[in-house]
C-alpha positions as a Python dict, from the first residue, in 0.01 Angstrom:
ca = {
    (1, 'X'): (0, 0, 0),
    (2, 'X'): (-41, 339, 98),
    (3, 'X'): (-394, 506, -23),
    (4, 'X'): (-414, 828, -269),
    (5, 'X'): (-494, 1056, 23),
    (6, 'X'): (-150, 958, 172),
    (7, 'X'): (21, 1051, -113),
    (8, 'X'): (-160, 1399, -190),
    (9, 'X'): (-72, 1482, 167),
    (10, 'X'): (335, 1395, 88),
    (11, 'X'): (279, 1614, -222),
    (12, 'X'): (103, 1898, 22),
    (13, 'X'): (357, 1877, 240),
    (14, 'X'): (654, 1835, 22),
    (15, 'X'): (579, 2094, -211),
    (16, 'X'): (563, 2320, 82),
    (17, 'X'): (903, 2214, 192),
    (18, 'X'): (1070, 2183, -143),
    (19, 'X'): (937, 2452, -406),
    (20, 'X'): (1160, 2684, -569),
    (21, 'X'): (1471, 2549, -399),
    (22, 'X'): (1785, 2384, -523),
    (23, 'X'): (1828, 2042, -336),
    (24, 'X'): (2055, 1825, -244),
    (25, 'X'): (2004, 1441, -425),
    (26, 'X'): (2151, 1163, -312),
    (27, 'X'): (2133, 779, -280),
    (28, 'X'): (2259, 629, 55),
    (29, 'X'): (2133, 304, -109),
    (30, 'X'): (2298, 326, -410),
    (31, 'X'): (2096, 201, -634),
    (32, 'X'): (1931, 550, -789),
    (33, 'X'): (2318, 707, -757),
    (34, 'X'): (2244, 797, -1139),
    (35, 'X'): (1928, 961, -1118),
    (36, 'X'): (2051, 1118, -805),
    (37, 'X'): (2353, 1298, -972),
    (38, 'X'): (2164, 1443, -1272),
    (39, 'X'): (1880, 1595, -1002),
    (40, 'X'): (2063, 1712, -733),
    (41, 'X'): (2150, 2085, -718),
    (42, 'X'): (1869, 2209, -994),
    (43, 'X'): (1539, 2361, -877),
    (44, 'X'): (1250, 2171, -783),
    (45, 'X'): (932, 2370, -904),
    (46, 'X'): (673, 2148, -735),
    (47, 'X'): (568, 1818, -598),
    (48, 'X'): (248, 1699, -682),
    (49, 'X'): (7, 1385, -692),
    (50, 'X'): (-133, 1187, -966),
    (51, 'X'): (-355, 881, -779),
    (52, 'X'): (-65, 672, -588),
    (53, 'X'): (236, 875, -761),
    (54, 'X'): (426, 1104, -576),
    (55, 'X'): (613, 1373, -858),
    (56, 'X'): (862, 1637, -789),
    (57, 'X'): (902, 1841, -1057),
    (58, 'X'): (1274, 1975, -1154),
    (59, 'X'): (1365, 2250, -1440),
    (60, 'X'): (1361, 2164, -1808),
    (61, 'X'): (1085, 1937, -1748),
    (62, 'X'): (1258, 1633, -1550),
    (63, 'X'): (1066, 1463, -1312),
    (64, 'X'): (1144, 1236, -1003),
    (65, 'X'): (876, 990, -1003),
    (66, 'X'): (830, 769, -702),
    (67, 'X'): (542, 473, -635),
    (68, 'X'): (593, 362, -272),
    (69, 'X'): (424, 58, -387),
    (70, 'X'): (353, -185, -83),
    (71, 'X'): (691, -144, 103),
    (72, 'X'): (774, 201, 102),
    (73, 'X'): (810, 413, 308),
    (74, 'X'): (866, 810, 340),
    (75, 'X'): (1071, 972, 626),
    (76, 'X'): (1066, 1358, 680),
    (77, 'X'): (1354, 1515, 888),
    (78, 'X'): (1469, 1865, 994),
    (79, 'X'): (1847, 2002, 982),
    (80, 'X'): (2064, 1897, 1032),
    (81, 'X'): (2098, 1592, 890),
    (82, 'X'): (2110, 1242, 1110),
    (83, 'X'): (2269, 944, 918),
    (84, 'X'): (1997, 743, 673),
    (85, 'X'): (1762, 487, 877),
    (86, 'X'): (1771, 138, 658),
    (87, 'X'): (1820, 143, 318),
    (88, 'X'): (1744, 460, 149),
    (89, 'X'): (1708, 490, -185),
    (90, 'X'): (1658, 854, -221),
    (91, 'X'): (1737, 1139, 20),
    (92, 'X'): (1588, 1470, -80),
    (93, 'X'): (1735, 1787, 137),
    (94, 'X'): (1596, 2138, 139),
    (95, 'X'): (1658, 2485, 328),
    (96, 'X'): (1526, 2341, 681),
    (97, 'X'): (1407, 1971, 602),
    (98, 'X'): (1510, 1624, 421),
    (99, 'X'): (1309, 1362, 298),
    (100, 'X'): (1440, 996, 276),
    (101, 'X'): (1241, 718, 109),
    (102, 'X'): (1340, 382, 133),
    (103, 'X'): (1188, 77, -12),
    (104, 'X'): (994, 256, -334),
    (105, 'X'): (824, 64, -591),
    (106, 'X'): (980, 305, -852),
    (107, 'X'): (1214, 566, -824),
    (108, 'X'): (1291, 697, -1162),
    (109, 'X'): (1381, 1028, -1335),
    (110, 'X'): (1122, 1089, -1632),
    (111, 'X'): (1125, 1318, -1926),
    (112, 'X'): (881, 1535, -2037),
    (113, 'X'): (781, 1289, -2286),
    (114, 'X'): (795, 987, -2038),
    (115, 'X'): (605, 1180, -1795),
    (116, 'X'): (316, 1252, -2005),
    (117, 'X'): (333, 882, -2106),
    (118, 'X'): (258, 778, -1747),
    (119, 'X'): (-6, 1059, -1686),
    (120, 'X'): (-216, 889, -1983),
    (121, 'X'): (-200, 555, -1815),
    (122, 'X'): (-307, 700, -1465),
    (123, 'X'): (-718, 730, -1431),
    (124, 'X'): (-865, 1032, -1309),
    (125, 'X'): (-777, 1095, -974),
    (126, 'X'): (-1057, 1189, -731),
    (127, 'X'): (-871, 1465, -542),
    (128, 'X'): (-721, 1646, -893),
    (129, 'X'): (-896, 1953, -991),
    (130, 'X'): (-802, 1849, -1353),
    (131, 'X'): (-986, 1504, -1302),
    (132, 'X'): (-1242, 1455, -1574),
    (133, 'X'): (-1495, 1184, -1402),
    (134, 'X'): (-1664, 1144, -1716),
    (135, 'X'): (-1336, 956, -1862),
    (136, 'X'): (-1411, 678, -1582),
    (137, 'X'): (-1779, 662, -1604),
    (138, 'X'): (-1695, 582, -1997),
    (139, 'X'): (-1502, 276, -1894),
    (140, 'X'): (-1728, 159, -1619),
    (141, 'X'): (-2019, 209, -1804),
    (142, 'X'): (-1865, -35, -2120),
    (143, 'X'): (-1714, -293, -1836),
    (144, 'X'): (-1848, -646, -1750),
    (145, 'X'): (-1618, -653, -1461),
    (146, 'X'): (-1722, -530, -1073),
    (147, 'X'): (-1771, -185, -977),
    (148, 'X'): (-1551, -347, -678),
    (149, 'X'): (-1256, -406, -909),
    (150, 'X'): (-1284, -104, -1138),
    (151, 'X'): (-1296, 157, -879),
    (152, 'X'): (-932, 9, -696),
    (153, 'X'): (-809, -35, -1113),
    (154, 'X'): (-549, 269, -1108),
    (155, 'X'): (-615, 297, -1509),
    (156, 'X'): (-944, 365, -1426),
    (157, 'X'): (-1021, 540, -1117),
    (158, 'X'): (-742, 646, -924),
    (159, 'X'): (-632, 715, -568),
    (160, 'X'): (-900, 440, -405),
    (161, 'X'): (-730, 202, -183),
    (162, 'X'): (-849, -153, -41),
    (163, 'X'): (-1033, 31, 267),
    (164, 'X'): (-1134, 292, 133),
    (165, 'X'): (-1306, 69, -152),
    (166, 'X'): (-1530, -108, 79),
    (167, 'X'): (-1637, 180, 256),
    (168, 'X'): (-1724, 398, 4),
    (169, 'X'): (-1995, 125, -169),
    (170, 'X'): (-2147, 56, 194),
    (171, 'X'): (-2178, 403, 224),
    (172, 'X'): (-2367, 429, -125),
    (173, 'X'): (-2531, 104, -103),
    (174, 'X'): (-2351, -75, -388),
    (175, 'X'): (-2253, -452, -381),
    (176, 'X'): (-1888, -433, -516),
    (177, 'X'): (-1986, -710, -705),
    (178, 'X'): (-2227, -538, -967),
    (179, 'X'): (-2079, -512, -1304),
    (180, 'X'): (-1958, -175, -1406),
    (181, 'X'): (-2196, -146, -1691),
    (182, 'X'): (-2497, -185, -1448),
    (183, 'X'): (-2411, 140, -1243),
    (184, 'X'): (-2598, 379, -1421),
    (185, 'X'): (-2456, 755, -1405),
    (186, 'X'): (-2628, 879, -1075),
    (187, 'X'): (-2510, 611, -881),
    (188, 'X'): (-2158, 665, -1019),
    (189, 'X'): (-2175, 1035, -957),
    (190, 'X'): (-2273, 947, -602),
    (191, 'X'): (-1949, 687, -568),
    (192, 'X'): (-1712, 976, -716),
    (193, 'X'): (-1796, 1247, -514),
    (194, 'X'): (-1800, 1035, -190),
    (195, 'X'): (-1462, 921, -297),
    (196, 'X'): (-1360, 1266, -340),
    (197, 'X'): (-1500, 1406, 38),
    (198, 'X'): (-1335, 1134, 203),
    (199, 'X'): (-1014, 1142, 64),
    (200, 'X'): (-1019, 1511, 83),
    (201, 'X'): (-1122, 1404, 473),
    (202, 'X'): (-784, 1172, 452),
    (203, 'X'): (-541, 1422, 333),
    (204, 'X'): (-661, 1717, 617),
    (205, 'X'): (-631, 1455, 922),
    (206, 'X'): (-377, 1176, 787),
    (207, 'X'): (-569, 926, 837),
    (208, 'X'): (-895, 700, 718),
    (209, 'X'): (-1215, 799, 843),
    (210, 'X'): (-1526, 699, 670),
    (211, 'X'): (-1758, 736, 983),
    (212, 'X'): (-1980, 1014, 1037),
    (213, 'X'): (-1863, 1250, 1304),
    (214, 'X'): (-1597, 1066, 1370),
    (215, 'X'): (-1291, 1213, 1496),
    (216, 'X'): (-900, 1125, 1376),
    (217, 'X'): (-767, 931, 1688),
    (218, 'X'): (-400, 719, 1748),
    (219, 'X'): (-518, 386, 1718),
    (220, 'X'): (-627, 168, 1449),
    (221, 'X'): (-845, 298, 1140),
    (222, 'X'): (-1106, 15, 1235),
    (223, 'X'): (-1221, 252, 1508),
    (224, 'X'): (-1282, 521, 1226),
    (225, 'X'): (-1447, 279, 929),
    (226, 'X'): (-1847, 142, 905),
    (227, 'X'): (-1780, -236, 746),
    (228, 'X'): (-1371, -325, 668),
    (229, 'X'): (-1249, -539, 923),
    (230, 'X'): (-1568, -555, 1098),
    (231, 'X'): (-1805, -840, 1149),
    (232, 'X'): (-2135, -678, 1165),
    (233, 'X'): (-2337, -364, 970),
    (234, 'X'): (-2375, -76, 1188),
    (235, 'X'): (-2664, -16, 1044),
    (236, 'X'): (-2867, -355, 1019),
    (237, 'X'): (-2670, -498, 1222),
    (238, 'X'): (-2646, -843, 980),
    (239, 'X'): (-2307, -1056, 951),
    (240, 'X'): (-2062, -886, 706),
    (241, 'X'): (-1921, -1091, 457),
    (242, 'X'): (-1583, -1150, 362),
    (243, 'X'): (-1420, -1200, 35),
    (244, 'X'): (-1156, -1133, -190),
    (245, 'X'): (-1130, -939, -510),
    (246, 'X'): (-825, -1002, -701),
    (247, 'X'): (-648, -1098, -396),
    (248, 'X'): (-758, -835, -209),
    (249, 'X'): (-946, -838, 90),
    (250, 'X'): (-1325, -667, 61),
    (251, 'X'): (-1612, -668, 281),
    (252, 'X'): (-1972, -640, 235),
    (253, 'X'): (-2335, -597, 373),
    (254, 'X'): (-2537, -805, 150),
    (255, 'X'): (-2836, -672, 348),
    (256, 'X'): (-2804, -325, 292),
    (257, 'X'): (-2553, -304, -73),
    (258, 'X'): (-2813, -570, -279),
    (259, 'X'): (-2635, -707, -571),
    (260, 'X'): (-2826, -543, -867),
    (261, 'X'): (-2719, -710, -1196),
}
């Protein structure tokens, strides 16, 4: 599943593209042929992020919302247009550019009512100017569960992926096993604004990189990452251990994140 920096860099990009122009819907797929024909030819005002959602905004208040969820996928194309790669559900074209997305999660139009809705479900989001970080530190402070599960929980904290997860407690020495309610606020304002450089770091280069220094390269993001994936600290050098948190893969250095309970 694609991480909130991926996202905020669609919205970047697509609101570039897209705002203040009149598209062109459609639905090679099929299946959003509805929500296609009551979009197409109105003005799109501006695409935006909230966490993993992607949100073009239309006049009188309509949105397209769209979750990629783990299969999808976005395509970006220049004029003119060549025929639809796969199944597309939702082809988006502009002045000089189209934007295909096949395989979404959701692909919905919203109201203004049902949008709002769905922005009070969605946690504060790391890389909003809007985000209030004292909403999350009020549910991780009252939570039994891991600071490993609350900061991927989308209702909580949102925009952190699987990688960046790990990461992100290596780098501030927090077991993702603590309970939420034993990060006091210091060490929570340390996790949020780390979370917030790196994705920021994610959305200018496209890509994961958690290391120092390190530059964006072409191959895999374990070249650009301290502890996922890997089997040893970089900076003690002891074994890192591998587990899973609701399902998901996470990593650890026992060594240097103690588990402080």
């Amino acid at each position: 599943m694609p991480e909130g920096h991926t996202i905020h860099r669609a919205a970047r990009d697509h609101h570039r593209l897209f705002a203040g122009q009149k598209l062109t819907i459609s639905s090679p797929q099929g299946r959003f042929a509805d929500g296609a024909l009551l979009l197409s030819g109105r003005p799109c005002l501006a695409v935006e992020a909230f966490g993993k959602h992607l949100i073009y905004r239309f006049d009188e208040g309509d949105v397209l919302h769209i979750h990629l969820g783990l299969f999808g996928r976005i395509r970006k194309h220049k004029l003119p247009l060549a025929e639809p790669r796969g199944a597309v559900r939702v082809r988006l074209v502009g002045d000089t550019h189209a934007i295909d997305i096949n395989g979404p999660t959701i692909c919905q139009v919203l109201a203004p009512h049902e949008f709002i809705s769905l922005t009070d479900r969605i946690g504060p989001d790391v890389l909003r100017a809007d985000a209030k970080p004292n909403l999350a530190y009020a549910r991780i402070s009252k939570s039994k569960a891991p600071i490993g599960r609350l900061i991927m929980d989308q209702a909580v904290m949102s925009g952190i992926g699987n990688i960046y997860r790990s990461e992100i407690l290596w780098r501030q020495s927090v077991h993702p096993e603590t309970p939420g309610r034993a990060v006091d606020r210091q060490t929570f304002d340390r996790i949020w604004d780390d979370a917030k450089a790196l994705l920021a770091l994610g959305v200018k280069h496209n890509a994961i990189i958690t290391i120092a220094g390190a530059r964006p390269s072409k191959s895999r993001y374990r070249e650009r990452v301290n502890i996922f994936a890997k089997d040893n600290c970089p900076t003690c050098k002891d074994a890192i251990r591998r587990f899973e948190i609701n399902g998901r893969r996470a990593f650890v250095c026992e060594t240097c994140q103690p588990l402080k309970l």
